[in-house]
C-alpha positions in Angstrom: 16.0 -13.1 8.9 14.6 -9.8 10.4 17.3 -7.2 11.0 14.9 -5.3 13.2 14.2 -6.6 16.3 10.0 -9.0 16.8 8.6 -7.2 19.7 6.6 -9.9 21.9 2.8 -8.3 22.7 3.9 -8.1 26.4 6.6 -5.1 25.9 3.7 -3.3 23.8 2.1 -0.6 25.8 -2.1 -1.0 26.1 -2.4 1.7 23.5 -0.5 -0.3 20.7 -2.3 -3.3 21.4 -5.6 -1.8 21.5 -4.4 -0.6 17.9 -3.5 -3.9 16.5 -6.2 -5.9 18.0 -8.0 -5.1 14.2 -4.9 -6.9 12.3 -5.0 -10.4 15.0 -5.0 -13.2 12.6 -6.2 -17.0 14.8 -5.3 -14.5 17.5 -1.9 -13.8 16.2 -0.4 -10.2 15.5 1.3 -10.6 12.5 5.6 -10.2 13.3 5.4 -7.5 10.8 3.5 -5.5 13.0 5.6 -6.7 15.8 8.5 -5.3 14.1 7.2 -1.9 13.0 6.6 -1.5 16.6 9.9 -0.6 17.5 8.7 2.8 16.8 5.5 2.5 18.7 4.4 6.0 17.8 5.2 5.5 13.6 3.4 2.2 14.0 0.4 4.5 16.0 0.7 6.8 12.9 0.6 4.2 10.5 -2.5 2.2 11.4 -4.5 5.9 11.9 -3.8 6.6 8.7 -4.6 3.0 7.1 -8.1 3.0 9.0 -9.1 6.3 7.6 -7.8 5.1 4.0 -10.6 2.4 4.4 -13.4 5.2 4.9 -11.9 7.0 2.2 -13.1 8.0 -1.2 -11.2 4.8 -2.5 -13.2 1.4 -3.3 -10.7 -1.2 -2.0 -9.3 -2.0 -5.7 -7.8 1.5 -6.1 -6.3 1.5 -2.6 -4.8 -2.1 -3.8 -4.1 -1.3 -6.9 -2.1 2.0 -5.7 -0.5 -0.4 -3.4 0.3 -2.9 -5.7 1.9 0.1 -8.5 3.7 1.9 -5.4 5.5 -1.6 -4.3 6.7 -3.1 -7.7 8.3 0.8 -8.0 10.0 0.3 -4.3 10.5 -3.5 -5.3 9.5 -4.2 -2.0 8.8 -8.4 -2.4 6.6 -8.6 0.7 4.2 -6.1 -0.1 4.3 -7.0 -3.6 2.8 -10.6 -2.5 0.9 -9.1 -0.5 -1.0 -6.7 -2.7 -0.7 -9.2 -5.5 -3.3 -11.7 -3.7 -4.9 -8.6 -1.9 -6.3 -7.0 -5.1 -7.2 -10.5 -6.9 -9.8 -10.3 -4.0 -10.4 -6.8 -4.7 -11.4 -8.0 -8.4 -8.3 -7.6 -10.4 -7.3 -10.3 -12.6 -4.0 -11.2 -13.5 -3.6 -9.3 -16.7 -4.5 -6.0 -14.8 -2.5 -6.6 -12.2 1.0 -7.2 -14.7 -0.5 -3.9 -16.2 -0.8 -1.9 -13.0 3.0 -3.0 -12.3 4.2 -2.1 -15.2 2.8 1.2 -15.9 0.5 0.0 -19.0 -3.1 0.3 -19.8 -5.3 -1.6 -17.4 -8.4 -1.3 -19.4 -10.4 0.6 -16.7 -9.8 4.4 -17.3 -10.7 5.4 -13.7 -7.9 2.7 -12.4 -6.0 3.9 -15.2 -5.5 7.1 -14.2 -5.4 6.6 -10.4 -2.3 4.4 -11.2 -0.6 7.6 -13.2 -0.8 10.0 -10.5 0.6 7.5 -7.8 3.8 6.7 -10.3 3.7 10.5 -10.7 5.2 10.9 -7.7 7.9 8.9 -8.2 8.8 9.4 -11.4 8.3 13.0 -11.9 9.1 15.8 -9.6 7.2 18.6 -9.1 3.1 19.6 -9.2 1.0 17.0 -11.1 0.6 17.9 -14.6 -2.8 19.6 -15.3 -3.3 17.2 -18.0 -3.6 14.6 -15.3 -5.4 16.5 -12.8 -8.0 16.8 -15.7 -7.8 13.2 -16.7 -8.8 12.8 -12.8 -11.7 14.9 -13.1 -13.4 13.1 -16.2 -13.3 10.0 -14.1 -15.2 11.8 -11.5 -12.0 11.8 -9.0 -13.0 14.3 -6.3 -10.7 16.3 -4.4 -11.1 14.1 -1.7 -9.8 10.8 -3.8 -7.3 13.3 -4.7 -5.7 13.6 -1.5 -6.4 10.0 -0.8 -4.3 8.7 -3.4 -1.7 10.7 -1.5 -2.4 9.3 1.1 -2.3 6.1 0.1 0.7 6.5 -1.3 2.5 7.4 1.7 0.7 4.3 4.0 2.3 2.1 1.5 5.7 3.7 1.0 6.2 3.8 4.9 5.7 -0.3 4.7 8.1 -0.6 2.0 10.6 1.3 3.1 10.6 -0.2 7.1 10.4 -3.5 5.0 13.5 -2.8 2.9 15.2 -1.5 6.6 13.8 -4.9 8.1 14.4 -7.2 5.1 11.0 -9.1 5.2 10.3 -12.1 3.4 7.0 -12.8 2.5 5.6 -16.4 3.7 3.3 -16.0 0.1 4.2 -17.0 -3.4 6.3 -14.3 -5.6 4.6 -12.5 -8.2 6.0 -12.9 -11.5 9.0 -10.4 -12.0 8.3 -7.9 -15.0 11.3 -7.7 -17.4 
């Protein structure tokens, strides 16, 4: 059961609508985004800063596959569904995405290392090592993916932590737990 309150689409100003028009699925706004719109202007933040990851330097597999590292660190079991069957679409298979959870090889360098600096920043305080800012660079990782992977990063641990706050359940099959 959600703890925080479903928001009908009538209570949302015009602004949020217009907003979440882009996430209507059969016409439906998902009672995720109902729910994160108890803070109209975090949910207004939020979907800015997820439309500008998707004309980022990021192909759609290393936004996912950040997502998909990020949320199995958080243990957040909605996103982890969620970014389990959206980076299968995004063209990784099941192998690479056990790897990606667990912090092991993926067998793609380039995914590799954008995986490392997003559990960087959760496991390691402080600036990222220069041995992984270079490791960036040899994979041709601009500054601009740089500060994407940032980005991306924070997009997906603001829906984990309102998730954890709102207890969501996902309505999609659990990935496998890794031991």
């Amino acid at each position: 059961m959600a703890r925080l309150h479903t928001r009908t689409e009538e209570s949302l100003s015009k602004e949020t609508l217009d907003v979440l028009n882009p996430t209507r699925i059969n016409g439906k706004i998902a009672d995720v985004y109902l729910q994160f719109a108890n803070s109209e202007h975090a949910l207004h933040a939020y979907m800015i800063m997820e439309e500008s990851l998707r004309k980022s330097a990021l192909s759609d597999l290393e936004l996912e596959v950040i997502k998909l590292a990020i949320s199995e660190i958080t243990q957040c079991e909605f996103c982890l569904a969620t970014h389990t069957m959206k980076s299968r679409k995004a063209g990784l298979d099941k192998d690479q995405q056990m790897a990606v959870r667990s912090g092991t090889e993926t067998g793609n360098s380039r995914i590799d290392v954008i995986v490392n600096i997003a559990r960087h920043f959760f496991n390691q305080s402080g600036p990222l090592d220069d041995s992984l800012i270079n490791e960036a660079r040899t994979q041709q990782l601009t500054d601009e993916s740089l500060v994407d992977i940032a980005m991306a990063v924070s997009t997906i641990f603001f829906t984990n932590m309102t998730n954890h706050i709102n207890n969501t359940k996902s309505t999609l099959p659990a990935p496998p737990r890794i031991n």
